[in-house]
N, C-alpha and C positions, 0 to 999 in steps of 0.2 A: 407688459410681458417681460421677464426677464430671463435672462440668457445663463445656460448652462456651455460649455466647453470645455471638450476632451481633445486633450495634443498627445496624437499617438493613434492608430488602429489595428496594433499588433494584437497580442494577448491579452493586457489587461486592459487594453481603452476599447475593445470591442466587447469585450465583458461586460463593462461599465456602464457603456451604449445601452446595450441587452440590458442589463437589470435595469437601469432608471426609466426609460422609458416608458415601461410598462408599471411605473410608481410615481411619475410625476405627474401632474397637470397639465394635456397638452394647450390648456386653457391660461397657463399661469406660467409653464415654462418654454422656450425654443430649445433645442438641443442643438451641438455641431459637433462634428468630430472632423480631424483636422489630420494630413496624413500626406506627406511625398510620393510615397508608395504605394504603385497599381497590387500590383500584387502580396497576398496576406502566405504568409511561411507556419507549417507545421517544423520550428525549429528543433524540436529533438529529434524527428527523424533525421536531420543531416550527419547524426550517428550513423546511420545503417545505409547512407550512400555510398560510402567509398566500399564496404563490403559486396553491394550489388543487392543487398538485403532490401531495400528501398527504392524504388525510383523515381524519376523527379515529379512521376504524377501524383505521389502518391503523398506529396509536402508542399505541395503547393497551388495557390486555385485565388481567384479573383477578389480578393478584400469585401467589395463594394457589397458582396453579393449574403453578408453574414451582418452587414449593420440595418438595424431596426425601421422599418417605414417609419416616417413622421421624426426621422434623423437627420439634417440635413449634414453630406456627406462634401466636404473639402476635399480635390485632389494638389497640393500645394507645398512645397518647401517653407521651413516657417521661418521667418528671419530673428524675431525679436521676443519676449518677453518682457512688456513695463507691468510689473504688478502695482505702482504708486498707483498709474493713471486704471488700473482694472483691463487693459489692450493687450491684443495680439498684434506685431505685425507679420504679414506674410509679405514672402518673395514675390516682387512686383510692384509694394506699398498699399495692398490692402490693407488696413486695419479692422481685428473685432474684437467688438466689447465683451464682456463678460461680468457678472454678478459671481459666478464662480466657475472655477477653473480647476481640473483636473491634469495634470502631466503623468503621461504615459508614454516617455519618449523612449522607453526602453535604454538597451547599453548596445556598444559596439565593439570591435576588436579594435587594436591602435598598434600594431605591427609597429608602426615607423616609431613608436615610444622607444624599439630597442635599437642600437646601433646595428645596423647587417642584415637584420633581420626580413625588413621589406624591400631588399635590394635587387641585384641582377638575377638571383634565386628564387624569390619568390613566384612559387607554384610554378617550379623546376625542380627541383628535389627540397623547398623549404614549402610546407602545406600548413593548413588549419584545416578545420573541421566544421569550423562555426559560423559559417558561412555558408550560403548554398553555391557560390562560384566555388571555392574553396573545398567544399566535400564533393562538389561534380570533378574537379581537377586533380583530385587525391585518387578518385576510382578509378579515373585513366588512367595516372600515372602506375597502382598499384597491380592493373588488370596485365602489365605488360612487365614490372619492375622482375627483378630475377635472382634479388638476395641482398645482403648484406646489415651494415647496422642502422637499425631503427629505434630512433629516440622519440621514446611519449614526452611532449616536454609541457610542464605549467610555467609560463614566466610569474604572476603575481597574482593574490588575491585581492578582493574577490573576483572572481566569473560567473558566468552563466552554469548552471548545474554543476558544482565541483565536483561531482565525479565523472561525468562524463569523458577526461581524460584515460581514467583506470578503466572504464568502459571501454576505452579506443580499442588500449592494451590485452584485455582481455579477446577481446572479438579479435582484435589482429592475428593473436595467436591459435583462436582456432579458425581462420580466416587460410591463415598459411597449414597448418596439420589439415584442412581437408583439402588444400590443393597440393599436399607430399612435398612440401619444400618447408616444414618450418625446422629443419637441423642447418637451412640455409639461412635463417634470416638470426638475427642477435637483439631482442627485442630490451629495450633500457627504459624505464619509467624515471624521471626525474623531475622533482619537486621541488620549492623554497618550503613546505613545510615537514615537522618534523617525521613524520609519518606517511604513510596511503592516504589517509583523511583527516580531519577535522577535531575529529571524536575520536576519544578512546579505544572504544569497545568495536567500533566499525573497523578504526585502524589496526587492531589486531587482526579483525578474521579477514580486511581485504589485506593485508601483511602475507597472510595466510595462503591465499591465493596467488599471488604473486609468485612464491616461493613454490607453490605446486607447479606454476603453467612453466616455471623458467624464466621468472622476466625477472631481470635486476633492474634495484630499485636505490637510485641516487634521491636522498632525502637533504634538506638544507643547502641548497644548491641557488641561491640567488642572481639572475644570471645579469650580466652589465653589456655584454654584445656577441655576434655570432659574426666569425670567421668564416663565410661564405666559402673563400678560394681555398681555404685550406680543411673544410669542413666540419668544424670545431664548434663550439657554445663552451662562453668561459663566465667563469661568475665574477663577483668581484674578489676574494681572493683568491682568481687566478687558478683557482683550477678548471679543469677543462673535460670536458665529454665528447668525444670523435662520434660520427656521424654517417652514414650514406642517404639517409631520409630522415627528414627532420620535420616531426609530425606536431608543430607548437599549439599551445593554447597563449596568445597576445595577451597581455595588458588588455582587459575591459573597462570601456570608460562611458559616462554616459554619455549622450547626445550635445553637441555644440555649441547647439542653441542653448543650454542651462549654461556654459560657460559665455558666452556671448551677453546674455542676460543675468548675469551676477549672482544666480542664483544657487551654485553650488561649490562641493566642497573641491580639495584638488582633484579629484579623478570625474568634476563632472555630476557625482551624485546627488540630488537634493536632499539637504537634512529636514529629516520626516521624522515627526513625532512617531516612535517606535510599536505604538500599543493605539493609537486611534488613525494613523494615516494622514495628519494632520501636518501639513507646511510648518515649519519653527519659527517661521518669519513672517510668514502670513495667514491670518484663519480663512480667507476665501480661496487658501490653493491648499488644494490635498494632491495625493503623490500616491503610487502604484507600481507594483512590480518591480522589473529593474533599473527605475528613476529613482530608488529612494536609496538614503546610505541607511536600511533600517539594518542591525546585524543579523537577517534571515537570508538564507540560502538565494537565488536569483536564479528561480527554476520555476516553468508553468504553475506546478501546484500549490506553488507559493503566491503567487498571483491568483487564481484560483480564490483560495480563502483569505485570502486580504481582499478580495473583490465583493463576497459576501459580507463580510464586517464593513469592508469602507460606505458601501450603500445603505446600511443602517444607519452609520454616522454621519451621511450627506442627512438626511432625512432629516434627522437631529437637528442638524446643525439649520439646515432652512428653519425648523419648528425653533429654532433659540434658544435647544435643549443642551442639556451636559452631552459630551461625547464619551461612548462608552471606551474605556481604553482593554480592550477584548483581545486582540490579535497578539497571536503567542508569540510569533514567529516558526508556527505549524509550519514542516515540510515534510514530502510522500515522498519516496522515489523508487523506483525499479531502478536495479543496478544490472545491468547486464555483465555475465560471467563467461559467454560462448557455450558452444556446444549445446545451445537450447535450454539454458537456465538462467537463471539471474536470481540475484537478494531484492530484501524488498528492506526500508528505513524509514523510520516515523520518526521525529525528534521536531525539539521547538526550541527556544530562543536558551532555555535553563534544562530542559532533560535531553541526554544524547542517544544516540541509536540504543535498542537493546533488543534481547528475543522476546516474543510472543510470538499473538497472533492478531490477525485483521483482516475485514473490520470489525469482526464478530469477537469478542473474548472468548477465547478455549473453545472455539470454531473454528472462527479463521475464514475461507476456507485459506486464506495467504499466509504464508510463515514468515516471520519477523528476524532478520538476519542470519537465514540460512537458505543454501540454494536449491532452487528447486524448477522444475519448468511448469508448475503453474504460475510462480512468480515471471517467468517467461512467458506465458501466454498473456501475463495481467500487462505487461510492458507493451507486446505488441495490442492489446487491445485499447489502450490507451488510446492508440492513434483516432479509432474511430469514437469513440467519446470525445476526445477532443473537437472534431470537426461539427457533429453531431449532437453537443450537448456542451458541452464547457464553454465557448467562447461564443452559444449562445445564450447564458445566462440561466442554462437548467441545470439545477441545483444534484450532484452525482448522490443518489440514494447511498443511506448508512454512512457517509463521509462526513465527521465533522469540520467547520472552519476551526476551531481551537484542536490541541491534542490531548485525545481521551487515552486515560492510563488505564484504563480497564482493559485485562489483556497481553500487559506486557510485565517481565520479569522486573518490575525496579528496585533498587537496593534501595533497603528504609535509610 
């Protein structure tokens, strides 16, 4: 019998679960999936908690209860990684073997990476979002807060969904105009990159918005430590951004255990063959989601269709076949805009945002960077696909895992 193992039961290692299971041999394979945590998180809702748009039941629910029968399911801290000897160890000094291994440890936020920043303030008027303490403790704060200046802040890339920042910003400000106080609050988006986004063409029309809702937007701003007592974020050269609420996105790193066990680069990420999913270091360890340094977005629907292609190339790779190297670095997202609309963005590893449509070409029924509130209703309907179909391993009809150009405006 030989031994499959997933580390991780968040997004993509419950994904994983789901698709293989019902593709391997329970004759010929054991499955484990391996996991600290009781509880499984609908992570982009902790966007729409501190609004009150969301509540905690609505992101969160039992892990155990979405992995596949015929799974056997670990609840355990994991201490080690030896890839030489093929072992896991867990907290305690259990050891399991494995013939192949998947990490799916996902990434974390690392506040204390910045000087001030996880100090006597933290989640007192310094917050995150990215976290479900963290977006439950922004909504209190925000349900009772009474004005003043509010900094959207990215310390560094990458993160989790890079936009979800400009998303804060957006929703905060009609978050305040429908409760008659936003000539009270002073809303500031501030970035280390050069722009709102990533991309060209996105960075102009989210530029765009910015500039309609009132939020100024401090770009190249790399920050070195936050002056708690004097309310401050200053970068390294020395300039500075005043504060009353200080809404950060941390340094994201991955998991500990990859640093623990030597297997990644400085922030934590494992180097992952970009286009098969494949460990650079080892062919029995493939990688997922936000465990990889692949340069694709680190957001569900990027995990999503690398979960699709990875389980082709597991398959592969047991048969002793070539691995297809397929995976674009496809990513989807609903941008929410406030006021009941949001953008929608298809881009991959080499083409960047642009307009069409999706998923149908010159159908649609969704428009392709422009705002609209069917793109708003596609965002929040996500949530129940999600729980309901994606991170059980049923495949979202018309959705490619590659990205298809049929549809969208590209310049030859």
């Amino acid at each position: 019998m030989k031994r499959l193992l997933i580390l991780g039961a968040g997004t993509a290692g419950t994904m994983m679960a789901n698709h293989l299971r019902s593709k391997l041999k329970k004759t010929e394979w054991e499955m484990t999936i391996v996991d600290q945590y009781k509880t499984h998180y609908y992570q982009p809702g902790f966007l729409f908690i501190p609004f009150d748009i969301y509540t905690e039941r609505d992101v969160k629910k039992e892990g155990e209860k979405f992995i596949p029968k015929g799974v056997n399911y670990i609840l355990s801290k994991i201490d080690l990684i030896r890839p030489e000897e093929n072992k896991v160890l867990l907290e305690g000094g259990k050891e399991l073997a494995y013939d192949l291994l998947i990490i799916a440890t996902g990434s974390k936020i690392a506040p204390e990476e910045i000087e001030g920043m996880d100090g006597p303030m933290w989640q007192k008027n310094i917050f995150d979002f990215y976290t479900y303490e963290g977006a439950v403790a922004l909504r209190d704060y925000l349900r009772q807060w009474q004005g003043g200046k509010m900094v959207v802040h990215i310390t560094e890339m990458p993160i989790k969904c890079p936009v979800a920042p400009l998303e804060f910003a957006f929703l905060a400000d009609a978050y305040f105009v429908e409760k008659g106080m936003r000539d009270k609050v002073d809303i500031t988006f501030v970035t280390p990159l050069g722009g709102a986004f990533t991309k060209p063409k996105a960075t102009e029309k989210l530029h765009y918005l910015l500039e309609e809702k009132g939020i100024k937007e401090v770009p190249d701003f790399n920050i070195e430590r936050v002056d708690y007592e004097n309310n401050k974020i200053y970068d390294y050269a020395e300039e500075s951004v005043d504060y009353d609420l200080l809404v950060t996105t941390p340094t994201n790193m991955g998991d500990s255990l990859i640093e623990r066990s030597g297997l990644g680069d400085d922030l934590n990420f494992v180097p992952t063959h970009k286009n098969t999913l494949q460990s650079l270091d080892h062919e029995n360890i493939f990688v997922i989601g936000d465990a990889t340094n692949v340069p694709a977005s680190k957001a569900g629907s990027v995990a999503h269709f690398e979960a699709e292609i990875l389980t082709e190339n597991i398959l592969l790779y047991i048969e002793k076949k070539p691995l297809k190297e397929e995976f674009d670095g496809h990513a989807n997202c609903f941008i929410e805009t406030g006021h009941g609309k949001a953008l929608l963005i298809d881009f991959n590893y080499d083409q960047e945002p642009v307009e069409g449509t999706f998923p149908f070409a010159g159908i649609g029924p969704l428009n392709l960077l422009k705002e609209s509130r069917m793109n708003h209703w596609g965002k929040l309907a996500f949530r129940w696909i999600y729980w309901n179909m994606l991170i059980k391993g049923i495949a979202i009809p018309f959705v490619s895992p590659t990205m298809q150009k049929a549809g969208k405006k590209i310049e030859s």
